[in-house]
N, C-alpha and C positions, 0 to 999 in steps of 0.2 A: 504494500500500500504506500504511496507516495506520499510522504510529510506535506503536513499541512503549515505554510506560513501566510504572513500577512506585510504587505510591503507599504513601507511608510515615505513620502516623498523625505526628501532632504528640507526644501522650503515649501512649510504647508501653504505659503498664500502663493503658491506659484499656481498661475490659473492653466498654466496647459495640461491637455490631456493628451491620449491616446496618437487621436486622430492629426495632434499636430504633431508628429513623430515626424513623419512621412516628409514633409515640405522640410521641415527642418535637418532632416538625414540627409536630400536630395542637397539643398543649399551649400551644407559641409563639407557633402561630394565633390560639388562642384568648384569652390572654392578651393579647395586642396589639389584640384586637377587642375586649378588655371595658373594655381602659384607653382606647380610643379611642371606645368608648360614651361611659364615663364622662365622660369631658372637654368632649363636645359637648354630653350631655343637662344635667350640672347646671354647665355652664361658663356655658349659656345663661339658665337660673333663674337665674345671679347675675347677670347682664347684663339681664335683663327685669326684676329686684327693684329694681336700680340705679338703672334708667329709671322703673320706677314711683315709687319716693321722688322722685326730678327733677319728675316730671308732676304728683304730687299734690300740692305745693308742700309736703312735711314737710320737704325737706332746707334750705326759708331755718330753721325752727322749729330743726330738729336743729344746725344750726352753731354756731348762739349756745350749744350745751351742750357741744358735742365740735368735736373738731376735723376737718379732712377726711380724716387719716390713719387718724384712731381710726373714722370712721364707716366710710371703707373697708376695715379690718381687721376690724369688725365686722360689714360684710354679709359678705365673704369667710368669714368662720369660723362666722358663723348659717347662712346659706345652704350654704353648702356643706359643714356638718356634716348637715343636714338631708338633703341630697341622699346622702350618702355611707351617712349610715344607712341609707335606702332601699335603696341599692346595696348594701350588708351586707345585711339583709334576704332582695334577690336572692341573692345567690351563697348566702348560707348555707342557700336553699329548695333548690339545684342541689346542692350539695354532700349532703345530707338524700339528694336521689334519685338519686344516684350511688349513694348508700352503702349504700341500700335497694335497687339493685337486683337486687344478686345475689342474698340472700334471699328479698325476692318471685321472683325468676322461679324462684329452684331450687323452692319452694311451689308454683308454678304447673307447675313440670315442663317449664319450658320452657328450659330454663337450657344454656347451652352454651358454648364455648372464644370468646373476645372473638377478631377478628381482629388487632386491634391493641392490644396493650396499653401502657398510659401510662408512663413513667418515673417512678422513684421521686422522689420531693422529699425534701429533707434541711432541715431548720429554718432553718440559712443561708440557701438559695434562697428558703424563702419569704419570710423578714424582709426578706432585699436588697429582694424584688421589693416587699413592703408599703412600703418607705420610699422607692423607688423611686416607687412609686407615688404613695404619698400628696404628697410631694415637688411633682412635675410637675402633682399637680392643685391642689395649691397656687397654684403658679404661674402655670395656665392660668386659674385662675378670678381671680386676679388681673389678670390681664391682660382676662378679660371684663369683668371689675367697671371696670376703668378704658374698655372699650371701652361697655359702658351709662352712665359718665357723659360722656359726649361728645355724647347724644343726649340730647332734650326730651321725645321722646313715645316709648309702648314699641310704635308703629308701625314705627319709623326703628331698631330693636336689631338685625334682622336684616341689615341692610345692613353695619353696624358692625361686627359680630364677622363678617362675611363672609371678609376678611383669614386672623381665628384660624382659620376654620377649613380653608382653605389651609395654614395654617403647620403647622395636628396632623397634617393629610395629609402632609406634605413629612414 
């Protein structure tokens, strides 16, 4: 016979139930799958930008004007502003067709009850999660930028950030 228990929320005035599982599981999914995009696709542009200054012998030119910290800060924060706009760019096309789509479909007549609907966000959640964010990709694209200058040619980049991209999985 299977034991009987009784499960007690952690915060009893927290109003969600069951049914707001669902929205909110999806949401987390999704988030964790767009920060884990992010880190791989333009962690990798700054580890291949890396390797290319290495190969195309700009970085003996560029030393003599900067130093290695300053140039490493500066691909880190060109490159992957560059990348991150883009990424802006994406989500803010997603967000656009999220927002249009109740509109359009009620137009279309096609419109009907979501089976799952999403949890509300509150301006804290999102700021956390942007600084959160942005934070970690800081730091990963640093860490690529230091794994592209370990290598000579941007053949040999893949091998290199092989490791990183172990470590965003873990």
């Amino acid at each position: 016979e299977p034991p009987s228990f009784t499960a007690t929320p952690v915060d009893p005035d927290d109003s969600r139930n069951q049914e707001d599982f669902g929205g909110a599981f999806i949401l987390a999914y999704a988030v964790v799958i767009l920060t884990f995009m992010a880190i791989l696709t333009y962690g990798n542009w700054v580890a291949q930008s890396v390797a290319e200054e290495k190969s195309g012998r700009v970085m003996e030119l560029l030393i003599t004007a900067a130093t290695p910290r300053q140039l490493l800060t500066g691909k880190v924060l060109g490159t992957g502003a560059a990348g991150l706009m883009q990424y802006a760019a994406i989500v803010a096309a997603a967000i656009v067709g999220f927002v249009a789509n109740g509109p359009v479909s009620e137009a279309l007549g096609v419109a009907g009850q979501a089976p799952i609907t999403l949890p509300d966000l509150d301006p804290t959640m999102i700021a956390s999660f942007g600084a959160f964010f942005l934070l970690g990709f800081i730091l990963y694209s640093t860490l690529y930028a230091a794994a592209g200058s370990m290598v000579s040619r941007i053949e040999d980049v893949q091998q290199a950030v092989g490791p990183l991209i172990f470590l965003a999985m873990a």
